[in-house]
Each structure stands twice: as structure tokens, then as C-alpha cells.
PDB file with one MODEL, atoms N, CA, C and O in Angstrom:
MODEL        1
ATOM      1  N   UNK A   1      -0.854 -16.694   7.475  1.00  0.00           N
ATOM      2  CA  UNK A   1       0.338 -16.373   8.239  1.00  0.00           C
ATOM      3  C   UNK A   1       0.311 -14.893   8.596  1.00  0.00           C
ATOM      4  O   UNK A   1       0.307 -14.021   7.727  1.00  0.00           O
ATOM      5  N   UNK A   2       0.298 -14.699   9.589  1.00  0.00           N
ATOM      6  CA  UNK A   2       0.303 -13.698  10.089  1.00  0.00           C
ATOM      7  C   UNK A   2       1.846 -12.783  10.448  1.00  0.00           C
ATOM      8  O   UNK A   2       2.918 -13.298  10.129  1.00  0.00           O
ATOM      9  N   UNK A   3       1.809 -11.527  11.070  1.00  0.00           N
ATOM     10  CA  UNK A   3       2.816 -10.527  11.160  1.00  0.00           C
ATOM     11  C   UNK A   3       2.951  -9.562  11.543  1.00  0.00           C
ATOM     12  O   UNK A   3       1.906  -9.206  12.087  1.00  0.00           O
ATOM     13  N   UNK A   4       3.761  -8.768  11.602  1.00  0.00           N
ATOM     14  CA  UNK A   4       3.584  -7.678  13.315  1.00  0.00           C
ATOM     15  C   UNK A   4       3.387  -6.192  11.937  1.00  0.00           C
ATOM     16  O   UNK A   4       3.097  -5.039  12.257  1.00  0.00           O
ATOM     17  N   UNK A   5       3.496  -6.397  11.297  1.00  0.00           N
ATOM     18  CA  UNK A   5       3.611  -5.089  10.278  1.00  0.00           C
ATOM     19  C   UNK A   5       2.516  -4.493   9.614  1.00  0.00           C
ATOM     20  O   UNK A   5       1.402  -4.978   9.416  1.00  0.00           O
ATOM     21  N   UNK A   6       2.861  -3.633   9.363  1.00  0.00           N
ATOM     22  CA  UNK A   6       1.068  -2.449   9.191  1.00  0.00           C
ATOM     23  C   UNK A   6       1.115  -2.511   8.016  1.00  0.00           C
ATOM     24  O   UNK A   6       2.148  -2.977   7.536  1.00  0.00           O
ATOM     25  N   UNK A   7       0.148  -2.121   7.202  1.00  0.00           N
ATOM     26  CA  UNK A   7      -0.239  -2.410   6.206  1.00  0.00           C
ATOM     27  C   UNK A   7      -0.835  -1.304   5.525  1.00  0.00           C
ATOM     28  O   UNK A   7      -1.687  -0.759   6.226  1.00  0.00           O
ATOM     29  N   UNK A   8      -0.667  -0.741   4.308  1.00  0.00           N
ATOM     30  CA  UNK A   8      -1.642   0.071   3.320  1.00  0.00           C
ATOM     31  C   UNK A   8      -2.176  -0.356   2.563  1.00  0.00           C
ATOM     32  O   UNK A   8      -1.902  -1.402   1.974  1.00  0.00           O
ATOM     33  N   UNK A   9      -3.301   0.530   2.347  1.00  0.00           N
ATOM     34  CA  UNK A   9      -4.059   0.339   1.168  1.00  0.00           C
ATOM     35  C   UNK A   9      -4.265   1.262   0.331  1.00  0.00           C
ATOM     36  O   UNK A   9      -5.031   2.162   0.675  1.00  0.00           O
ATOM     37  N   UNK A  10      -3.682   1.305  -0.933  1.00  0.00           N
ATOM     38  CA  UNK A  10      -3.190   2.121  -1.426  1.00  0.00           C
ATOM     39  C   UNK A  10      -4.449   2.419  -2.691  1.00  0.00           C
ATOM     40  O   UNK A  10      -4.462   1.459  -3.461  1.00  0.00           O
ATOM     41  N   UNK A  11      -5.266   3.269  -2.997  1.00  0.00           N
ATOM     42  CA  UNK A  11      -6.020   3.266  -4.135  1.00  0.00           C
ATOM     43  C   UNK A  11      -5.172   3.678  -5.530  1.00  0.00           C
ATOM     44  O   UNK A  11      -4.381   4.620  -5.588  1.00  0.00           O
ATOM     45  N   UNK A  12      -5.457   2.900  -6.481  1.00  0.00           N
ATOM     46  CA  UNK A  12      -4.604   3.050  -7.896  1.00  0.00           C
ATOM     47  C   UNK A  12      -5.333   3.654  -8.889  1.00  0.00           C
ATOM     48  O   UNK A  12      -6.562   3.639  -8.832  1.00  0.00           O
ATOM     49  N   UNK A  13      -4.648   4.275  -9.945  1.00  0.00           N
ATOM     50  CA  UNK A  13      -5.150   5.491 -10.993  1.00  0.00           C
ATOM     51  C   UNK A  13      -6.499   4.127 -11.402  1.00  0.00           C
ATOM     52  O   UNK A  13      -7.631   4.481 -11.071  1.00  0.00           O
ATOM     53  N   UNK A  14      -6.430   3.104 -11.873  1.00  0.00           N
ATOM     54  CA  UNK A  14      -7.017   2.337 -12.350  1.00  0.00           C
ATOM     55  C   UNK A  14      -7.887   2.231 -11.616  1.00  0.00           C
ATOM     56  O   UNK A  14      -8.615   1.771 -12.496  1.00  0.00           O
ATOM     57  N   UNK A  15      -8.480   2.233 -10.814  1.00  0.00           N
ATOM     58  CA  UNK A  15      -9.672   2.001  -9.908  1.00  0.00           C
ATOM     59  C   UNK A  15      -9.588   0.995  -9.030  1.00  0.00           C
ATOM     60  O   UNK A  15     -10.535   0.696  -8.303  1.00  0.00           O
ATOM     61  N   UNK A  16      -8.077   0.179  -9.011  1.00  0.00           N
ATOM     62  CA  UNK A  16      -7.742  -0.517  -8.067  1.00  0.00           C
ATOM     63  C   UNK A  16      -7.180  -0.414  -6.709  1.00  0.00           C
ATOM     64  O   UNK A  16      -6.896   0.719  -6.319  1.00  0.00           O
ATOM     65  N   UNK A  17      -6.923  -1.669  -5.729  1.00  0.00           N
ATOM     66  CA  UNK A  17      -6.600  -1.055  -4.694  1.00  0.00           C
ATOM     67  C   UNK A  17      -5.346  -2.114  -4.155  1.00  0.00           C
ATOM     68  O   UNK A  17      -5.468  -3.320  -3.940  1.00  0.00           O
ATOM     69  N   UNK A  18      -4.221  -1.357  -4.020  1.00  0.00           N
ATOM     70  CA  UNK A  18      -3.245  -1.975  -3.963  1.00  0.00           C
ATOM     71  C   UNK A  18      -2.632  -2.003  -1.782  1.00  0.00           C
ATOM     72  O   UNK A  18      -2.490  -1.173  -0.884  1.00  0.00           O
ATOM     73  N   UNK A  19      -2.517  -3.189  -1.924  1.00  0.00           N
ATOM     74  CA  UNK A  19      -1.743  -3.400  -0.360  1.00  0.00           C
ATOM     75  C   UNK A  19      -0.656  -3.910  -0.416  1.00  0.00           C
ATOM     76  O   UNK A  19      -0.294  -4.994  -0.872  1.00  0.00           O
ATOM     77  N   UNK A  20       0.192  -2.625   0.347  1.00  0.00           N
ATOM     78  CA  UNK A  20       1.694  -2.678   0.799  1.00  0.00           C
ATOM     79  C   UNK A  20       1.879  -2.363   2.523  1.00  0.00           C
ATOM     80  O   UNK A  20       1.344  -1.484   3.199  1.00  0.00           O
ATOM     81  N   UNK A  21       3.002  -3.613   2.992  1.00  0.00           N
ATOM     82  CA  UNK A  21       3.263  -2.937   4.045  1.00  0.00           C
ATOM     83  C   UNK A  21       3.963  -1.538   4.113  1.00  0.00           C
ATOM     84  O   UNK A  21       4.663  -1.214   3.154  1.00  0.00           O
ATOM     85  N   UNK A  22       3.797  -0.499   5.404  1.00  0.00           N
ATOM     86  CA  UNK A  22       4.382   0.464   5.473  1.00  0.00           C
ATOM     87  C   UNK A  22       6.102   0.332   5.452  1.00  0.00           C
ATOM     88  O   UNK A  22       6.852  -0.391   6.107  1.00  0.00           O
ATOM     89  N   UNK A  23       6.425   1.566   4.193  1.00  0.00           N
ATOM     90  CA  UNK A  23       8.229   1.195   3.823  1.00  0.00           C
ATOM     91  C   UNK A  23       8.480   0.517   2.891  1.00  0.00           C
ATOM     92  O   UNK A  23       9.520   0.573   2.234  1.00  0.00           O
ATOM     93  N   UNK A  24       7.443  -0.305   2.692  1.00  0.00           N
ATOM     94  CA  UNK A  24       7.572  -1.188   0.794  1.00  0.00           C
ATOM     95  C   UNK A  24       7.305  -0.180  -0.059  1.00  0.00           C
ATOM     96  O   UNK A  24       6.400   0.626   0.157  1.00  0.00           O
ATOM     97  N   UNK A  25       8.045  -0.145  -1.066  1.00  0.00           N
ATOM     98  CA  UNK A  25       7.908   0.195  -2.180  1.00  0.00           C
ATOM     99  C   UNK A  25       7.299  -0.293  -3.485  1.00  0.00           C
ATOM    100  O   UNK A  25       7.162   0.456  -4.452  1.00  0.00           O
ATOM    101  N   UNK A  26       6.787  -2.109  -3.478  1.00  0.00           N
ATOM    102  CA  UNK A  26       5.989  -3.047  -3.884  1.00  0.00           C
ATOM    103  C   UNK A  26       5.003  -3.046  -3.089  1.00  0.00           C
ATOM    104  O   UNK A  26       5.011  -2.961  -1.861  1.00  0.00           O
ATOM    105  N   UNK A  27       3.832  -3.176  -4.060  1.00  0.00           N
ATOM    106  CA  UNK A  27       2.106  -3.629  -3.273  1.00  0.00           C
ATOM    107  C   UNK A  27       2.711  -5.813  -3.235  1.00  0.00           C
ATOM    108  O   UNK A  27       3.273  -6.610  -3.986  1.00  0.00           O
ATOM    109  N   UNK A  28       2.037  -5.793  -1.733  1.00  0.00           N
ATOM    110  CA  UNK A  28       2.139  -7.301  -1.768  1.00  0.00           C
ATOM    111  C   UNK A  28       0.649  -7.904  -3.017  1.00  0.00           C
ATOM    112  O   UNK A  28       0.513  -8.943  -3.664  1.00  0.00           O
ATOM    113  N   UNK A  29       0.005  -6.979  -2.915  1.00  0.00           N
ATOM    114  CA  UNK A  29      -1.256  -7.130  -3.842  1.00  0.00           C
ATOM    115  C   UNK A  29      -1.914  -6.266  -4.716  1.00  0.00           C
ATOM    116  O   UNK A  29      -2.237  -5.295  -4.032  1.00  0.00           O
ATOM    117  N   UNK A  30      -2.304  -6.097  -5.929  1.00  0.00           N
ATOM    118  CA  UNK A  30      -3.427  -5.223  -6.120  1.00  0.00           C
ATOM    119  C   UNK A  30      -4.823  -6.311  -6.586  1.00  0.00           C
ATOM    120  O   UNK A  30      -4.890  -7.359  -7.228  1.00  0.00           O
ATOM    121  N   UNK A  31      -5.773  -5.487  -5.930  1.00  0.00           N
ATOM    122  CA  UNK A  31      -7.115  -6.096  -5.765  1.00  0.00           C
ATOM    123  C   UNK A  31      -7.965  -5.346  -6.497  1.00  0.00           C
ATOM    124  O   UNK A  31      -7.725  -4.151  -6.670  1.00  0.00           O
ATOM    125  N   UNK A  32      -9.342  -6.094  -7.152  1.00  0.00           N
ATOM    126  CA  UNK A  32     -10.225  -5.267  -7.711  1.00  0.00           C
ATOM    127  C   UNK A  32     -11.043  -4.515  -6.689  1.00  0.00           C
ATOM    128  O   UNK A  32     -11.441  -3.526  -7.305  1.00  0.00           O
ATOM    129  N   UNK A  33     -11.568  -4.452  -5.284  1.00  0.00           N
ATOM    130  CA  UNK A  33     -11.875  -3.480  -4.420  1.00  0.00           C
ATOM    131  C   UNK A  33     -11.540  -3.480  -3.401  1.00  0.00           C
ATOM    132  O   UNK A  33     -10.780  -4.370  -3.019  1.00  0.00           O
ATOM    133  N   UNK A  34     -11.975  -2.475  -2.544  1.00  0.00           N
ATOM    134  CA  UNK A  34     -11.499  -1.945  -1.755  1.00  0.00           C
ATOM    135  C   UNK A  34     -11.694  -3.227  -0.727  1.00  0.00           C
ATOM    136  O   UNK A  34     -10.631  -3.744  -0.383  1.00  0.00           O
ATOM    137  N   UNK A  35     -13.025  -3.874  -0.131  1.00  0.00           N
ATOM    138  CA  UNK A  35     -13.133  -4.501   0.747  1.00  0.00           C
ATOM    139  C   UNK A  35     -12.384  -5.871   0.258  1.00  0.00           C
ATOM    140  O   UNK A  35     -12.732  -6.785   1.006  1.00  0.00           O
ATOM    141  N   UNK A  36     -11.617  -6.246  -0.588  1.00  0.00           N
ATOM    142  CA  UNK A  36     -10.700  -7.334  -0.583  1.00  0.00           C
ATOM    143  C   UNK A  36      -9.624  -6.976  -0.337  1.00  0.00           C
ATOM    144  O   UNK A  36      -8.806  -7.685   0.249  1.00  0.00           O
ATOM    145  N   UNK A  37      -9.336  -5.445  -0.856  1.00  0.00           N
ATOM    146  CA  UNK A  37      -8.088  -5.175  -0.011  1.00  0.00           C
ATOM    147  C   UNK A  37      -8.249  -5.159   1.401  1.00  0.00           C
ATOM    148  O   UNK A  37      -7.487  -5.771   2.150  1.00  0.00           O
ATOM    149  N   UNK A  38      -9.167  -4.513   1.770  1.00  0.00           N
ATOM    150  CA  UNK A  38      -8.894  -4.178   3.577  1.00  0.00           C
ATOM    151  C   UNK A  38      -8.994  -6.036   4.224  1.00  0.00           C
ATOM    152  O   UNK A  38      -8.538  -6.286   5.339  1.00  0.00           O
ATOM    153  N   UNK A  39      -9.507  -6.946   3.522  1.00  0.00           N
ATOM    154  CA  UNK A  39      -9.584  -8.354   4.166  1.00  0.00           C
ATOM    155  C   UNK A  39      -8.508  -8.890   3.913  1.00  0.00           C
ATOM    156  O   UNK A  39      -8.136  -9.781   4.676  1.00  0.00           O
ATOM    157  N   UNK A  40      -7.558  -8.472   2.615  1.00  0.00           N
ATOM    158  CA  UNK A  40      -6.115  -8.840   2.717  1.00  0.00           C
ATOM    159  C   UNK A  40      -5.073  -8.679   4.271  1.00  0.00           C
ATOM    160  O   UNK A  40      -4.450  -9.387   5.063  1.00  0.00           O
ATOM    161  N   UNK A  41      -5.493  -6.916   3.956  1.00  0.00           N
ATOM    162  CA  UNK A  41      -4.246  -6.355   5.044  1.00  0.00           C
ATOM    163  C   UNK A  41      -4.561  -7.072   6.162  1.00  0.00           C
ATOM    164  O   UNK A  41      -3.672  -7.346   6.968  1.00  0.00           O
ATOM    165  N   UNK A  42      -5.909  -7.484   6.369  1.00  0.00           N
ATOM    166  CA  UNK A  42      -6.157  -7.641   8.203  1.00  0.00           C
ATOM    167  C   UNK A  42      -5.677  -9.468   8.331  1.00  0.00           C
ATOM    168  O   UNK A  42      -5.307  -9.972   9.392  1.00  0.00           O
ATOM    169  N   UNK A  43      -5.753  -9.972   7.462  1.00  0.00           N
ATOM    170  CA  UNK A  43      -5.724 -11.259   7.401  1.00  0.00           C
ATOM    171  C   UNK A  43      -4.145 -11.370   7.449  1.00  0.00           C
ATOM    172  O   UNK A  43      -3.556 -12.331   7.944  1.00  0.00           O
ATOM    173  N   UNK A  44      -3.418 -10.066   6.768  1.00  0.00           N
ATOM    174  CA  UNK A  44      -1.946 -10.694   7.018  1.00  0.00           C
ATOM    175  C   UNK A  44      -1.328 -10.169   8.469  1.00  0.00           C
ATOM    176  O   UNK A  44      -0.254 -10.578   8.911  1.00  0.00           O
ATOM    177  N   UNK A  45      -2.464  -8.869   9.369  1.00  0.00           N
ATOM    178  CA  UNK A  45      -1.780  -8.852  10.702  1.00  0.00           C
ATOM    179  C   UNK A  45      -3.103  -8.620  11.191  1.00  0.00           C
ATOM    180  O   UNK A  45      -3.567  -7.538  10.831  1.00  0.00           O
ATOM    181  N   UNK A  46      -4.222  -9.690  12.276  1.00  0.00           N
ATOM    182  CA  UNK A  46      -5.287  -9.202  12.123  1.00  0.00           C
ATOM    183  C   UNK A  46      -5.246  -8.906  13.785  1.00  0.00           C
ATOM    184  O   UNK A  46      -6.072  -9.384  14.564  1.00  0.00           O
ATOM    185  N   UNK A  47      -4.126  -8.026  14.181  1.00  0.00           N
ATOM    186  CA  UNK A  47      -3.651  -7.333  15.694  1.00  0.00           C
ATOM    187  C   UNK A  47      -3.764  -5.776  15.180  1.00  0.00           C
ATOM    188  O   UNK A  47      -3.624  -4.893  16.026  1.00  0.00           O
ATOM    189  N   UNK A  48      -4.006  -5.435  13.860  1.00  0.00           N
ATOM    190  CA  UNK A  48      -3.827  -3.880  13.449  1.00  0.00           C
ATOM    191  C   UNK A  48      -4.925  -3.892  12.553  1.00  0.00           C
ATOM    192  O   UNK A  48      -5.394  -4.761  11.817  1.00  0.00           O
ATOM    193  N   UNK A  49      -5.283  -2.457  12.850  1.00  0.00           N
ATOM    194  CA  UNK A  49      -5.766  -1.490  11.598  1.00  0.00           C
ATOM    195  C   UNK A  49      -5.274  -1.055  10.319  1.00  0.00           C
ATOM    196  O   UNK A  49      -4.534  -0.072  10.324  1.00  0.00           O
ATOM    197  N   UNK A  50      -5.595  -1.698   9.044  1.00  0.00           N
ATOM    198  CA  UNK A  50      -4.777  -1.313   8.202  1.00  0.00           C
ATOM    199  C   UNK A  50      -5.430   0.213   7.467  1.00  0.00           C
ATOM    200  O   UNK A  50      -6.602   0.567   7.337  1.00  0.00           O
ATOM    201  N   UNK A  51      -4.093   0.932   7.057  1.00  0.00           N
ATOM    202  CA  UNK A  51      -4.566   2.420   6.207  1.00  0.00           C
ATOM    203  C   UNK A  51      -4.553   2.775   5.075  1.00  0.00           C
ATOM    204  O   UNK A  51      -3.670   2.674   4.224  1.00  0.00           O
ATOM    205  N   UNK A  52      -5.902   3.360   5.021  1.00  0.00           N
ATOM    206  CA  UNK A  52      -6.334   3.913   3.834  1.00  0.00           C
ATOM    207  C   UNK A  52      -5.074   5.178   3.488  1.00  0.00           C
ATOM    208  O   UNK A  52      -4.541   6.056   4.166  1.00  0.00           O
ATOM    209  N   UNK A  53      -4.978   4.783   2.278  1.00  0.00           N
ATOM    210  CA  UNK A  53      -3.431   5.890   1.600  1.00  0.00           C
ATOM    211  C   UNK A  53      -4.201   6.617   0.374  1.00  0.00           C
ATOM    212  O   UNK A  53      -5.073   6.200  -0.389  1.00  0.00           O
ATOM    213  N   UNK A  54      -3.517   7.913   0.483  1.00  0.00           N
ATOM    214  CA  UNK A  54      -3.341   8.375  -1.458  1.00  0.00           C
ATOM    215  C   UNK A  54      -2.859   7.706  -1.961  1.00  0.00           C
ATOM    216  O   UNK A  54      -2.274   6.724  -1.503  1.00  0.00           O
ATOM    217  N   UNK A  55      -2.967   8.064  -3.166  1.00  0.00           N
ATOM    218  CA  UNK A  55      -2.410   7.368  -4.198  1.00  0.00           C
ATOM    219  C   UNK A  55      -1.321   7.905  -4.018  1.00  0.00           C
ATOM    220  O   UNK A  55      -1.362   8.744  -3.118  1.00  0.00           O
ATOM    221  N   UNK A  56      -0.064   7.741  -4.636  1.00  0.00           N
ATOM    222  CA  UNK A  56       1.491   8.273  -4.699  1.00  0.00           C
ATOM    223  C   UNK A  56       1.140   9.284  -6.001  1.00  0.00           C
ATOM    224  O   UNK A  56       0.079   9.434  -6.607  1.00  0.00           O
ATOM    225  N   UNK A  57       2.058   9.724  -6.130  1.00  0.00           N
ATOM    226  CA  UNK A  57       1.850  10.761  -6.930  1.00  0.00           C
ATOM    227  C   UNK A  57       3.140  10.979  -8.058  1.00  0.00           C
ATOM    228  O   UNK A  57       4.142  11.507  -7.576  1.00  0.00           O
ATOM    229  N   UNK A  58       3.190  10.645  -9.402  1.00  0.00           N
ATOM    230  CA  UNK A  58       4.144  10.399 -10.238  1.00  0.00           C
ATOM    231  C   UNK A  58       5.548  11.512 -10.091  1.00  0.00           C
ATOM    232  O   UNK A  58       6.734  11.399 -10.403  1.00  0.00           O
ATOM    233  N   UNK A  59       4.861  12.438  -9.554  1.00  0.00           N
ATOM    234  CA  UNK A  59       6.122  13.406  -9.755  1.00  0.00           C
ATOM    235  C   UNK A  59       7.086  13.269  -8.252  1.00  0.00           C
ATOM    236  O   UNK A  59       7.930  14.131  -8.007  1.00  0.00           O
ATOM    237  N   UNK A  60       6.841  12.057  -7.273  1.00  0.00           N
ATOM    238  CA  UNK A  60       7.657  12.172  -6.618  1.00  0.00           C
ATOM    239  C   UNK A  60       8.338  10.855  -6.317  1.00  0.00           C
ATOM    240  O   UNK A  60       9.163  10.640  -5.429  1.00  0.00           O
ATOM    241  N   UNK A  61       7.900  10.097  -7.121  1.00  0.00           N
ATOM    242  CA  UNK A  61       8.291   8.485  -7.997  1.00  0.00           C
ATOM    243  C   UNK A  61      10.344   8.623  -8.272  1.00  0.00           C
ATOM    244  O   UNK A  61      11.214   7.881  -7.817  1.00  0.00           O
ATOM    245  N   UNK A  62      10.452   9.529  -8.929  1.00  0.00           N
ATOM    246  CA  UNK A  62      11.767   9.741  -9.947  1.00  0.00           C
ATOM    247  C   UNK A  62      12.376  10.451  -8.735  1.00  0.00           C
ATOM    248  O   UNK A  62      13.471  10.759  -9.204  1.00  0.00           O
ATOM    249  N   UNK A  63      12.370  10.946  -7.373  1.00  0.00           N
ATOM    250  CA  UNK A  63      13.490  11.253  -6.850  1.00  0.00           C
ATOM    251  C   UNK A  63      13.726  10.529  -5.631  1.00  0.00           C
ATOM    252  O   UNK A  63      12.824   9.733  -5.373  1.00  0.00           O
ATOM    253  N   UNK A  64      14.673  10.570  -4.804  1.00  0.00           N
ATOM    254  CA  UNK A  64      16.011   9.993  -4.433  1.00  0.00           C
ATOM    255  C   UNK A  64      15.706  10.661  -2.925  1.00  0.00           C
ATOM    256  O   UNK A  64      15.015  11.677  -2.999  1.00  0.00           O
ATOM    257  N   UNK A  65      16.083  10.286  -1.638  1.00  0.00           N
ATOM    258  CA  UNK A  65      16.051  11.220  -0.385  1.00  0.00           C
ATOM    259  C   UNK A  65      16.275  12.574  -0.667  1.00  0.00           C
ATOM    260  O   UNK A  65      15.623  13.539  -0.268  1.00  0.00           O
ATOM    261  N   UNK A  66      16.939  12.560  -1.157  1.00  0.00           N
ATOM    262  CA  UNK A  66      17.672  13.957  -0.886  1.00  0.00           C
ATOM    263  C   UNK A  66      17.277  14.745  -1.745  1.00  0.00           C
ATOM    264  O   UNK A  66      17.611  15.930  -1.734  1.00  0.00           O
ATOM    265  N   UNK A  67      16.481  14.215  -2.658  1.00  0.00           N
ATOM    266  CA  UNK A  67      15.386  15.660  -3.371  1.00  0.00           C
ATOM    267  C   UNK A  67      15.963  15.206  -5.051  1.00  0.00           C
ATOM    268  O   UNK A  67      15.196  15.475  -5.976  1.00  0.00           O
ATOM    269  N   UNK A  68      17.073  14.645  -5.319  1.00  0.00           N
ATOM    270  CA  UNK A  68      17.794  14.958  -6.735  1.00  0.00           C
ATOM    271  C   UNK A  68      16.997  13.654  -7.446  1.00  0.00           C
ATOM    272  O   UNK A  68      16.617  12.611  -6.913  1.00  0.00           O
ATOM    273  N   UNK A  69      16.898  14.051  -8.704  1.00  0.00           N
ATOM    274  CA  UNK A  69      15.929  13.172  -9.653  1.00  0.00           C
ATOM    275  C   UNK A  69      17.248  12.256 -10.059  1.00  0.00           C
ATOM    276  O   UNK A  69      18.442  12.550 -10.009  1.00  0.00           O
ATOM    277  N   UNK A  70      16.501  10.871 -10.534  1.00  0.00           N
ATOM    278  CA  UNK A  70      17.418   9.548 -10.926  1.00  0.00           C
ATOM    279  C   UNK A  70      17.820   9.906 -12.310  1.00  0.00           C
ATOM    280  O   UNK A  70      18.534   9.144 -12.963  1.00  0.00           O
TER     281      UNK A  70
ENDMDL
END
């Protein structure tokens, strides 16, 4: 099933590789490599390029828009 929405691929501290659409805050997946992730993302919109991401970074996990920690 396909979908109009872009997709990341997110590499994880673990050596995994996690795919979220762009604006999720949940991976729809984490995968043991990279090329099952990138055959995920394309398979769920295969009209786009899906992107390679940083990793997120823990210290910006705990805050809120507006800068103030939870």
C-alpha cells in the first residue's frame, strides 16, 4: 500500500536503521540495515526518494517547541 508521504531513514545508536515518515515522532520500522530500510521507505511511496537522517540527538528529545524541558 502505497502513499504520498516522505519518508526517513533514520540510523540508530545500535547500528540500526529506523524508518519514519517526515513529522512522526515513531519509526514505522527499525531494520537490521540500511538497504532494508531504504526498500521499506520506497515500497511504502515508491513516487519519492526516501532520506538519509542523523540520528536525533538525546539532548533535544526532553524539550517542547518553545525550547522549555518536560
Amino acid at each position: 500500500m502505497s502513499t504520498e508521504k516522505h519518508y526517513l531513514i533514520e540510523e540508530k545508536e545500535e547500528g540500526k536503521y529506523a524508518v519514519r515518515a517526515r513529522g512522526s515522532w515513531r519509526a514505522n520500522k527499525v531494520l537490521d540495515s540500511k538497504e532494508a530500510a531504504e526498500y521499506l521507505a520506497k515500497s511504502l511511496n515508491p513516487n519519492d526518494q526516501p532520506e538519509l537522517s542523523l540520528p536525533r540527538s538525546n539532548e533535544t528529545a526532553g524539550t517542547s517547541k518553545t525550547g522549555a524541558s518536560k
